[in-house]
N, C-alpha and C positions, 0 to 999 in steps of 0.2 A: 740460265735464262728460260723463262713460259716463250713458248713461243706458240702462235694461234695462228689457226690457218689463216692463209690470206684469202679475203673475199672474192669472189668469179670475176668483180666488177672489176677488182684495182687490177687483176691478172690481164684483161682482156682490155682495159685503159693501156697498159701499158704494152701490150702487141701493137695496138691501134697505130700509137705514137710511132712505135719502133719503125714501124713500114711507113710511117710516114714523113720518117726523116729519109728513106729511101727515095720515097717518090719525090722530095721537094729538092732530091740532087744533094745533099750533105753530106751521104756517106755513100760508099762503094764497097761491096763485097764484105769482109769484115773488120773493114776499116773504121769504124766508130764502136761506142757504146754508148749505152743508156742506164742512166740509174733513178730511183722514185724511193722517196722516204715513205715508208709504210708503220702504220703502231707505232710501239713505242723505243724508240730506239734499234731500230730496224730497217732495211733498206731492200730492195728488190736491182737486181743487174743484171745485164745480159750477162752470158757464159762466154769463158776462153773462145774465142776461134768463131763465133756467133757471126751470120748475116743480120742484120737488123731487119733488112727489107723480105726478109721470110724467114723473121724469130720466132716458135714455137714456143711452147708453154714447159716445153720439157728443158729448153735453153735460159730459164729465166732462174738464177741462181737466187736467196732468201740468205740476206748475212745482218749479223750483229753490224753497229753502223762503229758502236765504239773500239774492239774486241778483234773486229773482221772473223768472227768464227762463222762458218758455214753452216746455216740450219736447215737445208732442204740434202742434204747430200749433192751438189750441183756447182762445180766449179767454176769460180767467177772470172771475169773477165780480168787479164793480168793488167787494168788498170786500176782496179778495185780499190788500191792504197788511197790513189790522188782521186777516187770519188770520195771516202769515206774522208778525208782529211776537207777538202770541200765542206761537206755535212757537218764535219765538228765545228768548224769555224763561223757556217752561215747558218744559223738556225733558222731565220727569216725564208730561207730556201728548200724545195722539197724535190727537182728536178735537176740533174747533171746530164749533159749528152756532151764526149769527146765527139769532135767530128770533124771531116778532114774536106770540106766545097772545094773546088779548083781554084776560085781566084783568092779565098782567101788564106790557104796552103802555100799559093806562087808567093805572095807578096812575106808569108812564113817564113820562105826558103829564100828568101832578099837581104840585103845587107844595109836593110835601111826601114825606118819605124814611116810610114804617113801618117796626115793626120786625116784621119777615119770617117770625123764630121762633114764629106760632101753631102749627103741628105740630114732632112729634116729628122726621120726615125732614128741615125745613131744617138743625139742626145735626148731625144724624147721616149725610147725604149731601152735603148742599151744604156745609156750611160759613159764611166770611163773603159779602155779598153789597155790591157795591159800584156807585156810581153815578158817571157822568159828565156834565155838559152838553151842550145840541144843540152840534154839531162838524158842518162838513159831511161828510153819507157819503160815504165813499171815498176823505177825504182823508187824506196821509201824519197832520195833526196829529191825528184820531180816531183810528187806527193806534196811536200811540202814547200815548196817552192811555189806550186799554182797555188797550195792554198793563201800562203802571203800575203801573192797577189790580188787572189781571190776577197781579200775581206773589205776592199772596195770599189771591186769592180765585178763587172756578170760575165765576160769574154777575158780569156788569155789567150794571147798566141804562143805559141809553141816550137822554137825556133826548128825547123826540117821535120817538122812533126803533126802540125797539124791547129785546131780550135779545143777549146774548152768552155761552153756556154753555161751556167748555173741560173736559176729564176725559179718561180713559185708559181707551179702549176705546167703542165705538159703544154699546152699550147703557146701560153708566154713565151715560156724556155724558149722552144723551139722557133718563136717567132721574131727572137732576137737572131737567131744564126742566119734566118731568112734575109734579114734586113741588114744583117754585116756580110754578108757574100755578097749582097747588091753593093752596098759600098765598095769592097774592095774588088768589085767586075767594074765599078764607073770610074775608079782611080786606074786601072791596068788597061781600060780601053782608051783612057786619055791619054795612055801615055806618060803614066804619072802627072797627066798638069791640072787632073781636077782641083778647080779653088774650093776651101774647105769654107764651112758657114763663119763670118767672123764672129768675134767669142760675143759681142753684144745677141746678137742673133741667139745664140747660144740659151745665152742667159733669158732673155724672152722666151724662147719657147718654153724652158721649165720651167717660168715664172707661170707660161699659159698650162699647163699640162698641171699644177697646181690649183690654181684657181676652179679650172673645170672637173678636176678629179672626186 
């Protein structure tokens, strides 16, 4: 494979983000990652063992997106399989961030699915949300398994593990994980009894988020 340098801009977009999934409380210590479809068949990730919230340029690993071969010398992040499995499946997508918020981790590590739709943003930006069981991390079968899920939906949970957010574009992305930690903080402060939007409501808002798009 050619492989061409990556531009200062897409390098320093994607620090930006990385700390910014720090600051907005989604990830702790090096507890998430971050991936960005760059060229052609190519992918930018944080590295093994990475802080997001003070990622350097030196932690940002360059891999084949089909292949997983490493082209910067920079060891990626051991969830690498289930971004790139993500990427193959969602072409329409350029951004993956794992990431582990507090309420939406607790309700992870619950024995029981709710329904997500208490605010107007989950069906108006995320969509459907979907769940898998603990899988070991990093392995090919987790890999595949979120992406499954992934081919109709932009959030999986992660049973004792964590989120998996995918969308197009570094802010979107990110601003679907915002708005699903809100949901799943109004469902864990009610005590479970938030009422969720009924499904007509539902269907109006994406009817409006249509119309006006």
């Amino acid at each position: 494979m050619i492989v061409h340098p990556v531009p200062e801009e897409e390098i320093k977009s994607f620090i930006h983000w990385a700390h910014k999934a720090e600051r907005l409380g989604l990830v702790t210590c090096s507890s998430g990652n971050l991936s960005h479809r760059v060229g052609d068949g190519c992918m930018l990730i944080s590295t093994t063992g990475s802080w997001l919230g003070q990622l350097e340029e030196s932690q940002i690993a360059l891999l084949s997106t089909g292949s997983g071969e490493i082209l910067n010398g920079r060891k990626a992040s051991g969830e690498s399989a289930m971004h790139r499995a993500i990427m193959g499946c969602r072409p329409d997508i350029d951004t993956v961030l794992h990431f582990q918020s507090p309420a939406a981790t607790t309700l992870a590590c619950m024995d029981l699915v709710p329904d997500y739709n208490v605010i107007i943003e989950v069906p108006v930006y995320i969509g459907k949300i979907s769940c898998v069981p603990f899988v070991m991390p990093g392995s090919q079968m987790l890999a595949e398994a979120v992406a499954a899920e992934m081919m109709d939906s932009s959030i999986v949970q992660m049973r004792n593990h964590g989120q998996v957010v995918c969308g197009s574009g570094y802010a979107g992305t990110i601003q679907k994980a915002v708005f699903f930690e809100l949901a799943c903080t109004i469902i864990l402060q009610s005590n479970m009894k938030a009422l969720p939007l009924p499904e007509v409501s539902i269907q109006q808002l994406k009817h409006y988020i249509q119309v006006n798009n």
